[in-house]
PyMOL Python script that loads the backbone (N, CA, C, O; Angstrom):
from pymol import cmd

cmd.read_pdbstr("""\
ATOM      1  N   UNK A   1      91.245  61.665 120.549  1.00  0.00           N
ATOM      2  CA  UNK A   1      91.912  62.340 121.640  1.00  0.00           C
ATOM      3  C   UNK A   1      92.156  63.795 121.237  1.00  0.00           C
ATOM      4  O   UNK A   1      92.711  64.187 120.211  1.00  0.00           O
ATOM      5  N   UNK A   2      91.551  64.648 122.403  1.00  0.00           N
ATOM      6  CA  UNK A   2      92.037  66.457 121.659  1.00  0.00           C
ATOM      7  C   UNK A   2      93.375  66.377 122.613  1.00  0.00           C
ATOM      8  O   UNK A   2      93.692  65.684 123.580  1.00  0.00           O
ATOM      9  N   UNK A   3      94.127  67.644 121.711  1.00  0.00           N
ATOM     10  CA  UNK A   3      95.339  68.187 122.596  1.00  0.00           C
ATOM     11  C   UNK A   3      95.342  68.961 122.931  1.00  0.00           C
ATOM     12  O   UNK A   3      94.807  69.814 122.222  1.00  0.00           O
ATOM     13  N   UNK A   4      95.911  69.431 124.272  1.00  0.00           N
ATOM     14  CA  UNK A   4      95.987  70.401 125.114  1.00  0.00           C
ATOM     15  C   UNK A   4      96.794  71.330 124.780  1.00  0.00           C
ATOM     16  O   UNK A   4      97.981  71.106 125.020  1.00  0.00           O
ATOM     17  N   UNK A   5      96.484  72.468 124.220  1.00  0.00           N
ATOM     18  CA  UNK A   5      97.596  73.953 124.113  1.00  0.00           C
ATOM     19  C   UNK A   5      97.822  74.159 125.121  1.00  0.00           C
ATOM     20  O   UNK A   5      96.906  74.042 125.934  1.00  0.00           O
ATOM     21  N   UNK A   6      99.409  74.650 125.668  1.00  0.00           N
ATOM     22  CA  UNK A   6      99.690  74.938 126.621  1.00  0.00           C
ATOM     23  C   UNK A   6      98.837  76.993 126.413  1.00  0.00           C
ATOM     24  O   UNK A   6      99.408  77.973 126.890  1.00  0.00           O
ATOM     25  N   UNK A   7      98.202  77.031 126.044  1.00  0.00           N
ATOM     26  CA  UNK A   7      97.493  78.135 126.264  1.00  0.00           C
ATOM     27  C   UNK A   7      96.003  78.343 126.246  1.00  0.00           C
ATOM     28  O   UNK A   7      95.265  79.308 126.044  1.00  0.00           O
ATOM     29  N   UNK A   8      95.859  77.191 126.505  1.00  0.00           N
ATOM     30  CA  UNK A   8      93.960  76.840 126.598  1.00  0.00           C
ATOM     31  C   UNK A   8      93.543  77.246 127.947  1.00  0.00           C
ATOM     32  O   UNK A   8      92.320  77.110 127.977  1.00  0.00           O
ATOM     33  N   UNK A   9      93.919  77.625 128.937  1.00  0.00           N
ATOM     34  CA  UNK A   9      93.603  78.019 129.994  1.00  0.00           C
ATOM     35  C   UNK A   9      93.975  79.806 130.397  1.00  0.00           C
ATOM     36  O   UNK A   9      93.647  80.429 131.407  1.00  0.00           O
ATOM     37  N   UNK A  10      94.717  80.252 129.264  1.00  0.00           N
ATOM     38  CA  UNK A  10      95.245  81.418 129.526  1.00  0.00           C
ATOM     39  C   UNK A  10      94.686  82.571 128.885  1.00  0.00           C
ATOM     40  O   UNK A  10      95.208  82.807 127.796  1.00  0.00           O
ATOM     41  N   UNK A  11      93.782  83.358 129.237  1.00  0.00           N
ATOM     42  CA  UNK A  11      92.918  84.268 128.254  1.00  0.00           C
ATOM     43  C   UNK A  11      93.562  84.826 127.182  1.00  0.00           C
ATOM     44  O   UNK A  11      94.769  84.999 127.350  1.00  0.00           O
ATOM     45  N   UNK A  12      93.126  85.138 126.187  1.00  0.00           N
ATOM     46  CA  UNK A  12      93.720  85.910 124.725  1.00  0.00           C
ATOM     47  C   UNK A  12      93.047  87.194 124.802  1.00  0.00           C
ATOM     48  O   UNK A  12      91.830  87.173 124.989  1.00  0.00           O
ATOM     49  N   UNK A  13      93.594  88.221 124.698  1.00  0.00           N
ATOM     50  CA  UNK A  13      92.984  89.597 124.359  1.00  0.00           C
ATOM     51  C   UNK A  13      92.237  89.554 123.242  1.00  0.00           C
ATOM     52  O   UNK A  13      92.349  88.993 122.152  1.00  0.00           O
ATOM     53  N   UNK A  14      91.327  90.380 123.828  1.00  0.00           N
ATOM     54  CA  UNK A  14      90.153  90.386 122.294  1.00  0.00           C
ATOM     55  C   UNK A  14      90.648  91.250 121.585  1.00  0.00           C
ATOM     56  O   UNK A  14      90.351  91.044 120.408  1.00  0.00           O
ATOM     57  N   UNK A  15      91.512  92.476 121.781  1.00  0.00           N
ATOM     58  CA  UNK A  15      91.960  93.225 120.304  1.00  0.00           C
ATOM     59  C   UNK A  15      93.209  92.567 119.907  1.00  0.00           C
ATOM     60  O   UNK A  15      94.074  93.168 119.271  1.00  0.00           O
ATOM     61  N   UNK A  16      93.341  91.077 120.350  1.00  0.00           N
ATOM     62  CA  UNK A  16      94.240  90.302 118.839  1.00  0.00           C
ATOM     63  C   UNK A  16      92.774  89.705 117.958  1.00  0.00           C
ATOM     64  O   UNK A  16      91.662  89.314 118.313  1.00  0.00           O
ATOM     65  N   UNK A  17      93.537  89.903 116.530  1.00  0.00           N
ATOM     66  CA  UNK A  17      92.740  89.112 115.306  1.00  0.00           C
ATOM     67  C   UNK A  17      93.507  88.908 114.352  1.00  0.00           C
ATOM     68  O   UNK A  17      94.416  89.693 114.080  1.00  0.00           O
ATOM     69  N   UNK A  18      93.277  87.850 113.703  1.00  0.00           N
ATOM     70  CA  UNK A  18      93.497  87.435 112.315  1.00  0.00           C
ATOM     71  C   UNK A  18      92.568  87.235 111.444  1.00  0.00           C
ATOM     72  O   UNK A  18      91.526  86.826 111.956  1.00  0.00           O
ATOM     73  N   UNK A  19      92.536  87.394 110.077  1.00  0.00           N
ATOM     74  CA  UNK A  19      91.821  86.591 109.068  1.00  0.00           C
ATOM     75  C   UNK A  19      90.912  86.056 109.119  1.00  0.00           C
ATOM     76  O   UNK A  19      89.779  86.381 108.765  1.00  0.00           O
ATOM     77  N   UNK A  20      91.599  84.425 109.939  1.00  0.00           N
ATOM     78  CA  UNK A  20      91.098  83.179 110.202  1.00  0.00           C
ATOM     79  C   UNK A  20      90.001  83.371 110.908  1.00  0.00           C
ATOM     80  O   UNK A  20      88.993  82.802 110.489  1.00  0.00           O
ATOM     81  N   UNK A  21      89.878  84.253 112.221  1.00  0.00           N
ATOM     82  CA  UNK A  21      89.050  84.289 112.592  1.00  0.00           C
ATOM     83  C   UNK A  21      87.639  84.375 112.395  1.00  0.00           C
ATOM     84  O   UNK A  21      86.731  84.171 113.200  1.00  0.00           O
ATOM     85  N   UNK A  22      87.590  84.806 110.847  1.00  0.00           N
ATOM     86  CA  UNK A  22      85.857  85.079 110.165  1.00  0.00           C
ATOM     87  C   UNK A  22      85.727  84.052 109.095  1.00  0.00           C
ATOM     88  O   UNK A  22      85.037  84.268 108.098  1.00  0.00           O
ATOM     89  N   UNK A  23      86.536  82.666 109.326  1.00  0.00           N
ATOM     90  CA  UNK A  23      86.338  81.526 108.829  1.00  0.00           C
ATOM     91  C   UNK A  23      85.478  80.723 109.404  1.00  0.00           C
ATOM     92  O   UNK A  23      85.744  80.473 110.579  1.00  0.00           O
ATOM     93  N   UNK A  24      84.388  80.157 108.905  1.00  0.00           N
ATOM     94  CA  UNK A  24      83.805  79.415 109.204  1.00  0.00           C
ATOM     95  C   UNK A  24      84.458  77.668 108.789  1.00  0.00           C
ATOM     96  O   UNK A  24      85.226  77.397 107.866  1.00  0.00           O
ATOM     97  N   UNK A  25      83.909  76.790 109.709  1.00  0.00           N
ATOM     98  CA  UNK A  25      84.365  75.363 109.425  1.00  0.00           C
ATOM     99  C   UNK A  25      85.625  74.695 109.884  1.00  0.00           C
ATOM    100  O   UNK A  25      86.255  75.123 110.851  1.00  0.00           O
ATOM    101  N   UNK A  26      86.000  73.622 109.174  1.00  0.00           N
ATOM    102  CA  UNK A  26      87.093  73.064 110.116  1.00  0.00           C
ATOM    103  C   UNK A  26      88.411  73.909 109.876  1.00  0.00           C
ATOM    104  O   UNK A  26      89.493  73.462 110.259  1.00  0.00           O
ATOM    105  N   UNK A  27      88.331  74.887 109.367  1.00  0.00           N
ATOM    106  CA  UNK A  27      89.821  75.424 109.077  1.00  0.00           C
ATOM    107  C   UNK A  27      89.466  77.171 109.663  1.00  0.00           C
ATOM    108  O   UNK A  27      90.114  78.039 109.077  1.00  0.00           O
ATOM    109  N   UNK A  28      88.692  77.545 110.532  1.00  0.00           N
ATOM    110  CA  UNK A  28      88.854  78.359 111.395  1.00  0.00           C
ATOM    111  C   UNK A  28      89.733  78.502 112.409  1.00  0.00           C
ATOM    112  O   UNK A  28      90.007  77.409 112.904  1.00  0.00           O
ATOM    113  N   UNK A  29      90.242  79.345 112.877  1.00  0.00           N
ATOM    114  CA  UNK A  29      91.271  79.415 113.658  1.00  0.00           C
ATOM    115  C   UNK A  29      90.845  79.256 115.032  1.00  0.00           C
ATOM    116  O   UNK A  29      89.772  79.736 115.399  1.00  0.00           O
ATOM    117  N   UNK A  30      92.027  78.265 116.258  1.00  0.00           N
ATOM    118  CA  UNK A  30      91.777  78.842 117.639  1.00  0.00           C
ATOM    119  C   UNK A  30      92.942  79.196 118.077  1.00  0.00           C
ATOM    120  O   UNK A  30      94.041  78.660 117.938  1.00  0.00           O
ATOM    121  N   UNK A  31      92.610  80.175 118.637  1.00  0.00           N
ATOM    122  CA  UNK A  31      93.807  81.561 119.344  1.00  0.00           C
ATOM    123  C   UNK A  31      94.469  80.981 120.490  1.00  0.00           C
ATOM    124  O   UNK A  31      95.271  81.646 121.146  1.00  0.00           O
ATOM    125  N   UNK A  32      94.156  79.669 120.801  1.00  0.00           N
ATOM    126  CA  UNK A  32      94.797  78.952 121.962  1.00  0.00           C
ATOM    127  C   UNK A  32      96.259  78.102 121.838  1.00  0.00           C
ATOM    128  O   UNK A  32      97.104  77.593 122.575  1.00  0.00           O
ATOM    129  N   UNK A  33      95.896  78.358 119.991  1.00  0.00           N
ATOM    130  CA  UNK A  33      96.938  77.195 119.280  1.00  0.00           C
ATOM    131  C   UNK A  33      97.984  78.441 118.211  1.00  0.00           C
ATOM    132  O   UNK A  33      97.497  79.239 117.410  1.00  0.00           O
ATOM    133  N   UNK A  34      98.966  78.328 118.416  1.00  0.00           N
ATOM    134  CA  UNK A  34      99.905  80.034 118.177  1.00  0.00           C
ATOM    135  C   UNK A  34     100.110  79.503 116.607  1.00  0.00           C
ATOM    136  O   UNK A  34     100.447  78.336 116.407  1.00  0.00           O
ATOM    137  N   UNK A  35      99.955  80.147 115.848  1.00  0.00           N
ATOM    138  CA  UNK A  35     100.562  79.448 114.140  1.00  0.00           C
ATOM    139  C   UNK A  35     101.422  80.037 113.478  1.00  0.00           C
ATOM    140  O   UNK A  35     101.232  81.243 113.322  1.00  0.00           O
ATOM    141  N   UNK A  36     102.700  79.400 112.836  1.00  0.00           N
ATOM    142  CA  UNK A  36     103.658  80.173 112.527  1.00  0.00           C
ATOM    143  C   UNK A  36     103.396  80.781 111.048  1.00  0.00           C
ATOM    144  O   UNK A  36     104.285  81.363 110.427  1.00  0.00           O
ATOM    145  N   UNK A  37     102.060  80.585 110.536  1.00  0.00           N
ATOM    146  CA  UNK A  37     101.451  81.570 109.609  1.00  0.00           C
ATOM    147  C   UNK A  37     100.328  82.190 109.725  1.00  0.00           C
ATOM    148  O   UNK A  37     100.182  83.304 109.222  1.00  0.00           O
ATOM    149  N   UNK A  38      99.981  81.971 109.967  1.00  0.00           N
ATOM    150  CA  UNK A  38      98.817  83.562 110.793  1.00  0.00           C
ATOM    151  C   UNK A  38      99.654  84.447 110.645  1.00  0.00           C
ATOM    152  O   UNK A  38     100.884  84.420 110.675  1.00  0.00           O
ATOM    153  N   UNK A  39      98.605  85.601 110.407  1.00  0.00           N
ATOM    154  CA  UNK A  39      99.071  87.280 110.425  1.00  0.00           C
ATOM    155  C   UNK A  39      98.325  87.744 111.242  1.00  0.00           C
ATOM    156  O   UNK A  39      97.143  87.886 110.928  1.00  0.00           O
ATOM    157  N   UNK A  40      98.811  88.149 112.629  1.00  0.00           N
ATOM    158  CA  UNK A  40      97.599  88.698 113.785  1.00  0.00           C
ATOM    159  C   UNK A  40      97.923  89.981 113.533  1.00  0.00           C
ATOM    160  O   UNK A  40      99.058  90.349 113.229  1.00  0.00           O
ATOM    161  N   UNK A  41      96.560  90.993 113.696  1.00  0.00           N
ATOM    162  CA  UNK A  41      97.133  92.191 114.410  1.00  0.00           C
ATOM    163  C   UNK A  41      96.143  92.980 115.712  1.00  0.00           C
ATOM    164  O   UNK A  41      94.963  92.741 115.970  1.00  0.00           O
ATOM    165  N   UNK A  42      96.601  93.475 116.053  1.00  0.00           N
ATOM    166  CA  UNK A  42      95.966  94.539 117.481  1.00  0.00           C
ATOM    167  C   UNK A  42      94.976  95.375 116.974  1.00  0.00           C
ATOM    168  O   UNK A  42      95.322  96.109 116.049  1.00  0.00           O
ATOM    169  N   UNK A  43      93.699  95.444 117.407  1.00  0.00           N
ATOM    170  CA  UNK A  43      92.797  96.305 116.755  1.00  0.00           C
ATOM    171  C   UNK A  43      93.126  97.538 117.601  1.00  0.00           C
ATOM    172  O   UNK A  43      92.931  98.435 116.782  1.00  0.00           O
ATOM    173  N   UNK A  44      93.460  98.062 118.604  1.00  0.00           N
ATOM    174  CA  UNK A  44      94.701  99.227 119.185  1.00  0.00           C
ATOM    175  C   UNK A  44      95.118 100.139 117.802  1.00  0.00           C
ATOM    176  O   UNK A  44      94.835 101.169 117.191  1.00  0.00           O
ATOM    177  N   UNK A  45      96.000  98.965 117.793  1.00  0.00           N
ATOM    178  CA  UNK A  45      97.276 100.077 116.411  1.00  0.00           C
ATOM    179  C   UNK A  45      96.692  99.586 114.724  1.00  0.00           C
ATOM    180  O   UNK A  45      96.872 100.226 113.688  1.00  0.00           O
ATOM    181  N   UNK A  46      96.058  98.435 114.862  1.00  0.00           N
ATOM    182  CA  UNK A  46      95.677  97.816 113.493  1.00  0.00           C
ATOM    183  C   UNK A  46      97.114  97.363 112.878  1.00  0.00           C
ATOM    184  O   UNK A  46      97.297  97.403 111.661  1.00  0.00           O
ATOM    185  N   UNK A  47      98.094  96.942 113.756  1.00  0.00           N
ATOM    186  CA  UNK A  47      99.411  96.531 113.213  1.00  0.00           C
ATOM    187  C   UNK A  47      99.729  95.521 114.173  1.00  0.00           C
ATOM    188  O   UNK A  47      99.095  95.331 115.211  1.00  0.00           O
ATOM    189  N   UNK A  48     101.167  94.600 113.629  1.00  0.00           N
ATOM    190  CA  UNK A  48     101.185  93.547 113.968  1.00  0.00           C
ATOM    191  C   UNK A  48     102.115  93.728 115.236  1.00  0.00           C
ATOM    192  O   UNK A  48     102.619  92.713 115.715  1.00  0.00           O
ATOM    193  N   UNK A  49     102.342  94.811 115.737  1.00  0.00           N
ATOM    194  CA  UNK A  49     102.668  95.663 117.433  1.00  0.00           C
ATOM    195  C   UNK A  49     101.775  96.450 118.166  1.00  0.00           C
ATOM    196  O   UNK A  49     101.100  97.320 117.615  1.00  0.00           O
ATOM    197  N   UNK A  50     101.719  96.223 119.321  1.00  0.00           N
ATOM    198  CA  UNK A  50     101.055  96.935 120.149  1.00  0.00           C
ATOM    199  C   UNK A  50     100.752  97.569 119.994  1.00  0.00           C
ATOM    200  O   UNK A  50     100.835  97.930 118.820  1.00  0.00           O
ATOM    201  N   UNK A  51      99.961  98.566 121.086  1.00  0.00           N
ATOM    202  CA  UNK A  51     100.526 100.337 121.783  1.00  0.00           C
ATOM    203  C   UNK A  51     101.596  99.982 122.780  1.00  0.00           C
ATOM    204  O   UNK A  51     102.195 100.942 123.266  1.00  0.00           O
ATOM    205  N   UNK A  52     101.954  98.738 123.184  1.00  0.00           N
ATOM    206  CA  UNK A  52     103.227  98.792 124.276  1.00  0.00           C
ATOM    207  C   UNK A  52     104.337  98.532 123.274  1.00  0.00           C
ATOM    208  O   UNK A  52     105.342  98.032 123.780  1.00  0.00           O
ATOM    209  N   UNK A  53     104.381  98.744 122.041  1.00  0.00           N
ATOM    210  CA  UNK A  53     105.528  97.940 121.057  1.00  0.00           C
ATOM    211  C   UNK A  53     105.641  96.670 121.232  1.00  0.00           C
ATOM    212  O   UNK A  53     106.750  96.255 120.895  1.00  0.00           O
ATOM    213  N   UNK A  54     105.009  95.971 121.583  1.00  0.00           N
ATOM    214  CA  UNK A  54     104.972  94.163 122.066  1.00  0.00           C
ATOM    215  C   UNK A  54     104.492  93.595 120.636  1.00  0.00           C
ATOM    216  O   UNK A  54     103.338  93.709 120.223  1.00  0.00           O
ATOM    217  N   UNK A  55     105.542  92.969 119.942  1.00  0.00           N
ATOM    218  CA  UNK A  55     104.627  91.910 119.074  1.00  0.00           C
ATOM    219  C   UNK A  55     103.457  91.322 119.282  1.00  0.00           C
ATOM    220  O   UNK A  55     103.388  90.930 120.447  1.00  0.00           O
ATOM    221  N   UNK A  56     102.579  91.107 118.707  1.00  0.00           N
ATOM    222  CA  UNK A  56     101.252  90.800 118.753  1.00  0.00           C
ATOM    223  C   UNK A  56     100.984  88.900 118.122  1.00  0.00           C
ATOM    224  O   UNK A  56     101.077  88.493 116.964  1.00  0.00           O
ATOM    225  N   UNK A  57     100.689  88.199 119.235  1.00  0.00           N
ATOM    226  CA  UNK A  57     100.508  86.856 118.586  1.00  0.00           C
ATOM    227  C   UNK A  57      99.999  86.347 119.934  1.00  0.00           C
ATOM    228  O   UNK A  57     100.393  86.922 120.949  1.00  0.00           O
ATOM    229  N   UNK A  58      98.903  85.004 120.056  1.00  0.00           N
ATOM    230  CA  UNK A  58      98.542  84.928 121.013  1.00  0.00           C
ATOM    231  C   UNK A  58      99.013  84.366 122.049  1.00  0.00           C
ATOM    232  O   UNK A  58      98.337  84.151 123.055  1.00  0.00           O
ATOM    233  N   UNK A  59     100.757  83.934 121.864  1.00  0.00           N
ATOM    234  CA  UNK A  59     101.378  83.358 123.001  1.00  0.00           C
ATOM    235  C   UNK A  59     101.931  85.017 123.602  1.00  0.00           C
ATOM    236  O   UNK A  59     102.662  85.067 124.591  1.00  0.00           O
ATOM    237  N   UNK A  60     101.562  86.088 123.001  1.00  0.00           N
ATOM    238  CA  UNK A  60     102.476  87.070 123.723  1.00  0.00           C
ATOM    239  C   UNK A  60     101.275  88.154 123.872  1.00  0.00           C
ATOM    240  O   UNK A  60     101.679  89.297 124.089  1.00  0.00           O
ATOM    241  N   UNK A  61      99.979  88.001 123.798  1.00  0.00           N
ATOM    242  CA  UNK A  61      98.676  89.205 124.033  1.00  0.00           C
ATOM    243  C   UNK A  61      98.323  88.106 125.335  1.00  0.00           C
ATOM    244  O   UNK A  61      97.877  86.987 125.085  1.00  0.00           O
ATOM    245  N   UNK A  62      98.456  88.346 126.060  1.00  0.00           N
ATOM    246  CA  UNK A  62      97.294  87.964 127.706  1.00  0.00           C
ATOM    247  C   UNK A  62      97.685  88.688 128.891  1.00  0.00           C
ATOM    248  O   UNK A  62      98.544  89.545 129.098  1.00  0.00           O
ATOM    249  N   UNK A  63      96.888  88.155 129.560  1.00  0.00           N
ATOM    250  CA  UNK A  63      97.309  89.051 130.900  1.00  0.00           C
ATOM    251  C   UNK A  63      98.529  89.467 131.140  1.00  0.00           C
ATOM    252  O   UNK A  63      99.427  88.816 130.608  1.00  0.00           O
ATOM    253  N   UNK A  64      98.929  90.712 132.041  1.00  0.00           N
ATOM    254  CA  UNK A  64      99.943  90.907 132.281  1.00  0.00           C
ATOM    255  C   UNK A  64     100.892  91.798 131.367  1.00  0.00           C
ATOM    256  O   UNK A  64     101.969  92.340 131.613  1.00  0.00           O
ATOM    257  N   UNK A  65     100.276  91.763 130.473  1.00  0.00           N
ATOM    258  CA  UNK A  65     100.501  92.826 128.768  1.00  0.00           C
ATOM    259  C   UNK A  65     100.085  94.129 129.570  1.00  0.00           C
ATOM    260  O   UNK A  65      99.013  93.890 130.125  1.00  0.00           O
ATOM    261  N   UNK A  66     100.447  95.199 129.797  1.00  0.00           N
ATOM    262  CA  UNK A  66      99.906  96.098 130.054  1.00  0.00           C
ATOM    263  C   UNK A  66      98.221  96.849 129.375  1.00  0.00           C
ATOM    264  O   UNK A  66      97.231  97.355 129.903  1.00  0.00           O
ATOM    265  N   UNK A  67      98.570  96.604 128.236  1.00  0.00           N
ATOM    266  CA  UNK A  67      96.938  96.773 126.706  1.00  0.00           C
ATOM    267  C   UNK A  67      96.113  96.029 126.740  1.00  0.00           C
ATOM    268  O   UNK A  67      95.177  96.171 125.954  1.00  0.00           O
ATOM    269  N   UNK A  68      96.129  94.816 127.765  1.00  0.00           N
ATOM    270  CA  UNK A  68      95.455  93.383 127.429  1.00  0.00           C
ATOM    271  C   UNK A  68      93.964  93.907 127.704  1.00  0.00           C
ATOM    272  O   UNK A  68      93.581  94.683 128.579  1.00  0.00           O
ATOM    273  N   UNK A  69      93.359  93.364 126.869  1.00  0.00           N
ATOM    274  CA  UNK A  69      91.313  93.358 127.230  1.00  0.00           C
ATOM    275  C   UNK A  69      91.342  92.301 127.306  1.00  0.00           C
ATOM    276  O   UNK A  69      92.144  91.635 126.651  1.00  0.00           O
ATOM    277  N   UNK A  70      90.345  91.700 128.255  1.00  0.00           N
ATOM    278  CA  UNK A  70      89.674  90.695 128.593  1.00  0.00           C
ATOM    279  C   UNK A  70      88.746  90.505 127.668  1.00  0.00           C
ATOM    280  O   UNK A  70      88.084  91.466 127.276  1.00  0.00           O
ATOM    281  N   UNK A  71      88.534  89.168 127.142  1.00  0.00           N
ATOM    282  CA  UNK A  71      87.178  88.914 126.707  1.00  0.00           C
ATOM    283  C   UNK A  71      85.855  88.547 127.122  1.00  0.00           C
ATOM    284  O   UNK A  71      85.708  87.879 128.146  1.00  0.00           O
ATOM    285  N   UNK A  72      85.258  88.773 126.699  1.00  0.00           N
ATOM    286  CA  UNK A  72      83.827  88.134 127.064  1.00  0.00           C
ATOM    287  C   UNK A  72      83.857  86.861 127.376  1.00  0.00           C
ATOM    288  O   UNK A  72      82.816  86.274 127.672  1.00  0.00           O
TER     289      UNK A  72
END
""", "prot")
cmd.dss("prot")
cmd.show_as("cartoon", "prot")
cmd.util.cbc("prot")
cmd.orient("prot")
């Protein structure tokens, strides 16, 4: 049975990243699932705040962010 992130339906800005992301295998990251260790940051500022001063993590980068990019 998979589980449903309550953010699997909600786009993630592509200038959030972490680390994880250039992991290959079962311990790659998905941006749908928020982790209280991940280090994200905004490719914007290259810090873990905005350009709107908004903390950067993927329950708080999506639409409606004023900075938000859409992804592909």
């Amino acid at each position: 049975m998979q589980w449903k992130s309550e953010l699997d339906d909600v786009p993630i800005c592509r200038c959030l990243k972490t680390k994880m992301l250039y992991v290959a295998g079962p311990d790659a990251v998905d941006l749908t699932v928020p982790s209280t260790t991940a280090q994200y940051w905004c490719l914007h500022t290259m810090r873990q705040m905005g350009p709107d001063d908004g903390l950067v993590a993927p329950d708080q980068c999506h639409q409606g962010r004023e900075c938000f990019e859409k992804g592909d």
